[in-house]
C-alpha positions, 0 to 999 in steps of 0.5 A: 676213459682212456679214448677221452684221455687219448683225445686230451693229449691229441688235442694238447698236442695240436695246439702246440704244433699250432703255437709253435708256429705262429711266430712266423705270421707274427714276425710277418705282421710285425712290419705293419702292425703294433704288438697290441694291434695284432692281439686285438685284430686276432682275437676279436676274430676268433671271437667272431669266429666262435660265434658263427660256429655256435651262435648260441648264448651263454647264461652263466649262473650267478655272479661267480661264474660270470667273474671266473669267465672275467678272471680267465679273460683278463689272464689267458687273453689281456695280460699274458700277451700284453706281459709277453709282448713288452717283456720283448721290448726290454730283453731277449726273445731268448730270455723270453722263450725259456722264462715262459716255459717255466709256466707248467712249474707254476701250474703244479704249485699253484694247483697243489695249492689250490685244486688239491684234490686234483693230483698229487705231483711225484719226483717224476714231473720236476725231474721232467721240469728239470730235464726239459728246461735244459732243453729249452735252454739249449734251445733258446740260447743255442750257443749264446751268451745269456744277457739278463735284463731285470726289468725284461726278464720279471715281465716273462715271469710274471706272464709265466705265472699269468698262464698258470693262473689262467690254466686253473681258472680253465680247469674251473671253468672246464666243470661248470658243465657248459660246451668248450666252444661257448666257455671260450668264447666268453673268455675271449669277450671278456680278454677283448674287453680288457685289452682295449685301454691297453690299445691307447697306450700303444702306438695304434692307428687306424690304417686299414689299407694294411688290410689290402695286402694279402699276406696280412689278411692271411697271416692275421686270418691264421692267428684269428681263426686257428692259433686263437678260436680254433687252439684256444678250444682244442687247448680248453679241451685238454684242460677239462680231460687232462686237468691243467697240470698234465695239459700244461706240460705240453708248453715244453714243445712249443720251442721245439715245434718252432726251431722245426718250422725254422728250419723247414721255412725259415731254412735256419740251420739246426745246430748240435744245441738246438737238436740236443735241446729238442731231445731233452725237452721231448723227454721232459715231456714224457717224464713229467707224464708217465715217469714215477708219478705220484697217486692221482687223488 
């Protein structure tokens, strides 16, 4: 059990230093690609992708199952990226950065809602949401002023609460008893689906000379198959040895994940706030996981 534990937090953990890196490949394909386009193009590789690992077919038990495959798909894939990448569009990367992470507060409440036999939440895990939501600001902000734009900012909360919803639905998913690699895939199929309308209210074009570039080819290859086939199982994974709570915490990394790459790749510079900020979302982390928790049920 504590091997399968132990396997969950490492798995957790690899995706977010994964995730926290993908803004580069993104900013990179920005220049040629619509938002939407890239969500697309990157998913429907992971898609691909997954089927070559396990080409095997997923026969879900009734109808049930099939609209929990449906419900994570329009969730996790369609409208939390499509939420986030227009919530871009009206205010700021910072704004955004620290709104989404509240997302692992809303997996606690909505899982004490609705999952109640799962865990019980001591002082513990919001005093660690308190403390590595500071970070995050400090992170985030590091130095700025905050600009609030409500039309923006809604949108990054909406798509915060989105990925809690598609965290549950996960943890659901996670005990029907079939392999990660096919549940996944039947999510994406499900978030390719629902993300099609979408491509013809963007800007999309055919373009397929921009594939000719190698830098679009390898950063989209990056998104395809490892922050989206490859991260989306490790993450499943978590979600089904960890439950979606402890898992989601792990989201508290992301922006400290992506000022070190910053720095390493970017050679942004790290300023005083970034580095406290880095500190306090680390114990964040570790509070809400080990600190005063409350009696697993």
């Amino acid at each position: 059990m504590e091997n399968s534990k132990s396997a969950g937090h490492l798995a957790a953990l690899f995706t977010v230093l994964i995730w926290g890196t993908t803004f580069i490949s993104t900013k990179v394909l920005l220049t040629d690609f619509q938002p939407a386009e890239i969500l697309f193009f990157r998913f429907v590789l992971g898609f691909l992708a997954l089927f070559l690992a396990c080409p095997r077919r997923l026969k879900a038990r009734g109808c049930r199952q099939e609209l929990l495959f449906a419900a994570a798909g329009l969730c996790g894939i369609c409208l939390y990226y499509l939420l986030e990448n227009i919530a871009l569009t009206y205010t700021m990367a910072s704004n955004v950065g620290v709104i989404i992470s509240v997302a692992p507060f809303f997996t606690a409440i909505l899982s004490q809602l609705f999952r109640k036999s799962e865990e019980r939440l001591g002082a513990g895990f919001f005093i660690g949401f308190l403390v590595a939501m500071a970070g995050v600001v400090l992170i985030s902000f590091n130095g700025t002023r905050l600009q609030l734009n409500p039309m923006g900012d809604f949108l990054a909360l909406l798509a915060a609460f989105v990925w809690a919803c598609y965290s549950l639905l996960t943890k659901e998913i996670g005990g029907l008893g079939y392999p990660v690699i096919l549940t996944t895939r039947r999510t994406f199929f499900y978030g390719i689906l629902f993300m099609i309308p979408a491509l013809f209210l963007f800007d999309v074009r055919p373009g397929l000379e921009r594939f000719a570039q190698a830098g679009n080819v390898l950063n989209i290859l990056y998104l395809g198959l490892g922050a989206s086939a490859l991260c989306f199982v490790t993450w499943n994974m978590a979600v089904k040895v960890l439950g979606a709570v402890r898992t989601s915490v792990y989201i508290y990394m992301v922006p400290v994940i992506t000022v070190v790459t910053s720095s390493l790749v970017l050679k942004e510079p790290v300023t005083w706030a970034s580095a406290a900020g880095t500190v306090l979302a680390v114990a964040g982390l570790f509070w809400s996981e080990y600190g005063g928790k409350g009696k697993r049920a």
